[in-house]
N, C-alpha and C positions, 0 to 999 in steps of 0.2 A: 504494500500500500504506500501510495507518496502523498504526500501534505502538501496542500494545493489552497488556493481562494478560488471564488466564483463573481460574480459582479451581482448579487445576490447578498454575497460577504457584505458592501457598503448599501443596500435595499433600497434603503430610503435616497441614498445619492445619487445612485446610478440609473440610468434610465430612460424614458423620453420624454420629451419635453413636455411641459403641463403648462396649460394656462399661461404661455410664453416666455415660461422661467426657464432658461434651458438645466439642463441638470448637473449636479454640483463635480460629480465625475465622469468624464468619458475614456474606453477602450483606453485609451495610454495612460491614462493616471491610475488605471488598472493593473497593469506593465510597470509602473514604474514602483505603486506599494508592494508588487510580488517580488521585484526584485530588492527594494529596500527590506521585504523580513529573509532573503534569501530563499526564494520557494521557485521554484521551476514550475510549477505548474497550476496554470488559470484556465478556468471555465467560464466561456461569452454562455452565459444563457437568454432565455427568452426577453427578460428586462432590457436588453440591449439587443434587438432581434437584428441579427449578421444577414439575415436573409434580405433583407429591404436595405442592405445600404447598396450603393454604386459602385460599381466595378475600381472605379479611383480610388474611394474609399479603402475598399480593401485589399489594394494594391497596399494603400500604403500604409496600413495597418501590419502586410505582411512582412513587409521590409523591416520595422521598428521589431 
């Protein structure tokens, strides 16, 4: 088993936008907590649905 986050882990922060607030973390600030506790390994789930972003988007989500 390895010890991971998920974008779930920050619930309330992570997400889509509401009422035109955008939300408090996105996908890199994701990336960047896991690598500041040292964890390899993160799960995009539904709150952050990967499916509906743009081919750029997750270009350059893949690079980082």
């Amino acid at each position: 088993m390895q010890l991971g986050i998920g974008s779930y882990t920050y619930g309330w922060c992570v997400g889509r936008e509401n009422n035109g607030t955008p939300p408090a973390m996105n996908e890199y600030d994701l990336v960047d907590k896991a690598n500041e506790f040292g964890i390899k390994l993160l799960q995009i789930s539904d709150n952050l649905p990967m499916h509906e972003w743009s081919e750029k988007r997750l270009e350059a989500f893949e690079k980082k």
